[in-house]
N, C-alpha and C positions, 0 to 999 in steps of 0.2 A: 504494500500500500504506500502511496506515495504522502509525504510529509504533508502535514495541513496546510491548506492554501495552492496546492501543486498539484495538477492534472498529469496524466500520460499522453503522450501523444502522439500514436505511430504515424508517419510519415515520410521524406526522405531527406537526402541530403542536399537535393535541390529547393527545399523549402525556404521562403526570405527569413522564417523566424530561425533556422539553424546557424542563418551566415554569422551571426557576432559568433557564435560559440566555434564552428570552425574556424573561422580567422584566427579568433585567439590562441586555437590548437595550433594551428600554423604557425605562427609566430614563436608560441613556446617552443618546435620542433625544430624552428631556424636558430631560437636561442641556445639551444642544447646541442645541437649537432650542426650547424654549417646548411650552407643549404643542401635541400634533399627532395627526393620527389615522395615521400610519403603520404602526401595528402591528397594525390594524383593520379597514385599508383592502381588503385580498384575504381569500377565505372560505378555511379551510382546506381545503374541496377542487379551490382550484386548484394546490393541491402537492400533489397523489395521482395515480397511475397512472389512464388510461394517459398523462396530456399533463403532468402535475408528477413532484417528488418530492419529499420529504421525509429530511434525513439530519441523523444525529449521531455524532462519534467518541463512543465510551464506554471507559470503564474498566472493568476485571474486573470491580465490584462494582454496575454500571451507572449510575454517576455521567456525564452529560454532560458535556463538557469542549470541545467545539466542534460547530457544524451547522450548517444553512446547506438551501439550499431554489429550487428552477425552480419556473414554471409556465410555461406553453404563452405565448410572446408572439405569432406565427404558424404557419403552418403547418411550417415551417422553420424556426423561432426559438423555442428557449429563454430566459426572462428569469430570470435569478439574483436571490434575495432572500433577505435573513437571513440571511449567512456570520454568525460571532459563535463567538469563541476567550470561554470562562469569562476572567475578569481574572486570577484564581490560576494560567491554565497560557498564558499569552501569551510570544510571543518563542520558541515551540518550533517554528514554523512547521508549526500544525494549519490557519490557515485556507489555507494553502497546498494540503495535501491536502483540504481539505473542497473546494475549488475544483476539484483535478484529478479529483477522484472525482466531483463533479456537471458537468464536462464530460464523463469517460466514458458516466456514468448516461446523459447529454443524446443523447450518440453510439450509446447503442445503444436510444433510444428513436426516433432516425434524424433526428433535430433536426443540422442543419448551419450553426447560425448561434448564439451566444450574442452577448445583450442586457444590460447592466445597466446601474443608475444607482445615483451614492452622494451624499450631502452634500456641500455646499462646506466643512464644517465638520468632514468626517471625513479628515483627512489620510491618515490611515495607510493605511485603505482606498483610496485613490489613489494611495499607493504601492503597495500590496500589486496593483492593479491593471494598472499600468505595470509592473511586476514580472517580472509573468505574461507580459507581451507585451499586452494589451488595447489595441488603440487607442482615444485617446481621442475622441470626438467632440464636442468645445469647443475653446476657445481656451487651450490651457496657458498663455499670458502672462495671460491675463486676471485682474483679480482676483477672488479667490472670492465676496469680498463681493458682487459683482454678479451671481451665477452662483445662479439656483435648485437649479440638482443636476447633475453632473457626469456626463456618459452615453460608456460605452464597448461596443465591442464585437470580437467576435474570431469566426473563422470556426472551422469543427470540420473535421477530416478524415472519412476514410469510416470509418474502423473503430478501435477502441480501441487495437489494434497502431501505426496509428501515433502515439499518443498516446506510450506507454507500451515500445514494443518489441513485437516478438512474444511473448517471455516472460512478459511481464507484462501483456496485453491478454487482456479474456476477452472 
């Protein structure tokens, strides 16, 4: 369930209310690494139904304020891209929900396996990863400095109940 005041809102990445929140990822991504084609690199419609998705928490007034994004890595695997909390509403733990809401999404699109990878250079995101439960698939001793990108993953259950409870699984 998304924070009080904050809607779900599947969509894409071509939507005008995504643009401040990608940009900003962009920018973080030229900050941390030089430039790069990461924000380039997949078309938008590999985050559209029926093997992606597209989401954003929004505010009443439909301001974005986090999102985040699957597409199809197999036939059983979901790959996660573009979680991203606005800078102004961090520390409320939105990419927390952005995360549990695109593993339910992932679950009831019958995907039983999530994929991702993050920066050696995006800490938080590696916590927020471990966090979760995510194992990681690298070497945690390792130093990042020698590590192109840090890959985790985590299995799904069969249905969003047990994500969430019976109460809360649709």
């Amino acid at each position: 369930m998304p924070a009080r005041g904050l809607t779900i809102r599947y969509t894409s990445p071509n939507d005008p209310a995504a643009r401040p929140l990608l940009d900003e990822l962009t920018h973080e991504y030229r900050s941390r690494y030089g430039p790069n084609e990461e924000m380039t690199r997949y078309p938008a419609g590999d985050f559209a139904p029926p093997h992606g998705a597209f989401l954003l928490l929004v505010t009443a007034d439909g301001t974005a304020v986090a999102g985040g994004a699957f597409r199809r890595h197999d036939r059983e695997t979901a790959e996660i891209k573009r979680v991203w909390t606005d800078s102004g509403h961090r520390r409320q733990g939105l990419a927390r929900q952005v995360m549990r809401e695109l593993e339910a999404e992932a679950v009831r699109r019958g995907y039983r396996r999530i994929w991702l990878t993050t920066g050696p250079r995006q800490p938080e995101a590696e916590a927020l990863y471990l966090r979760l439960g995510y194992q990681p698939r690298y070497d945690v001793d390792a130093d990042r400095a020698t590590l192109p990108y840090l890959p985790f993953e985590t299995h799904l259950p069969l249905s969003t109940s047990e994500l969430f409870g019976p109460e809360l699984g649709r």
